[in-house]
N, C-alpha and C positions, 0 to 999 in steps of 0.2 A: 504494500500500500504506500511506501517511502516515494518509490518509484513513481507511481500516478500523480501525489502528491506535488516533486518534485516537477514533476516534466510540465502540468499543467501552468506549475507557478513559472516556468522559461516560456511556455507560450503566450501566457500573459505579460511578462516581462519584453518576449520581442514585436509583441503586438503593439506594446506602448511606442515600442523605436518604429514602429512602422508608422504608426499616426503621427510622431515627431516629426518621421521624415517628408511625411505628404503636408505638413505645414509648412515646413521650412520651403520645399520645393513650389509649393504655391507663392511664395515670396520671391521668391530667386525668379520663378515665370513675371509676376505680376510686375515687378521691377527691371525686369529683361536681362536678369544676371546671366539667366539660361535663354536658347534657343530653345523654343518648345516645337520648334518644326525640325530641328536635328533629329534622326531617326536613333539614335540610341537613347536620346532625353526621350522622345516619343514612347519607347517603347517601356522605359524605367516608370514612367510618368502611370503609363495604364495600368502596367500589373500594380500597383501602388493606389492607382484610383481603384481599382477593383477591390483592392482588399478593405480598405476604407472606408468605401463610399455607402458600402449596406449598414455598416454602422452609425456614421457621420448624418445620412439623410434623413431618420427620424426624429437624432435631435434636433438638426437644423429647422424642423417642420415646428417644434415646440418651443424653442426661445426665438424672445422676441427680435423684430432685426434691430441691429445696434448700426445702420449704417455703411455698411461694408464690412464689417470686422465680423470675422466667424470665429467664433469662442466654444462651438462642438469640439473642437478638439481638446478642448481642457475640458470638457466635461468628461470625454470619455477617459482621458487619461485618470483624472481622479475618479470614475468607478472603476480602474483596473486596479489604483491604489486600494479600494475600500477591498475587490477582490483579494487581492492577495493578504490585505491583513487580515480578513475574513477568512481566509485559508488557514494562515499561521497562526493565530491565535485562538480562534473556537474548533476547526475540524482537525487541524493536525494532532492536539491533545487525544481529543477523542476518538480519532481512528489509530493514531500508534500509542498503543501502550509506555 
């Protein structure tokens, strides 16, 4: 059970670098640091929007617009925080002796 434990809390930990990076890389586009018509950007860009964006678009649908400033990505980040403390501290006890 270590094992499940564990590996769920690295999925959650590289999910949060993956919505880090679909922020930062929306800045880098929005500001033209990157070429978004480069086919390597292009193609980093997608698989990154894909893993993201099923997460990111319900919250988007429920806070309110601030303007242009999209703040879903700190929402999710701080429920992966609440997850894994939720992890470590009520179920890890519980499920390992």
């Amino acid at each position: 059970m270590q094992a499940v434990i564990e590996t769920l809390l690295l999925i959650l930990d590289l999910y949060k670098w993956v919505v880090i990076i679909a922020a930062v890389m929306s800045w880098l586009t929005a500001f033209n640091v990157i070429n978004p018509h480069n086919e390597v950007v292009r193609g980093i860009s997608t698989v990154i929007w894909n893993l993201t964006e099923p997460v990111l678009r319900p919250i988007r649908s429920v806070l309110p617009n601030m303007g242009g400033v999209d703040l879903s990505p700190i929402v999710v980040i701080i429920g992966i925080y609440f997850l894994e403390r939720l992890i470590v501290t009520s179920l890890r006890p519980v499920l390992l002796p």
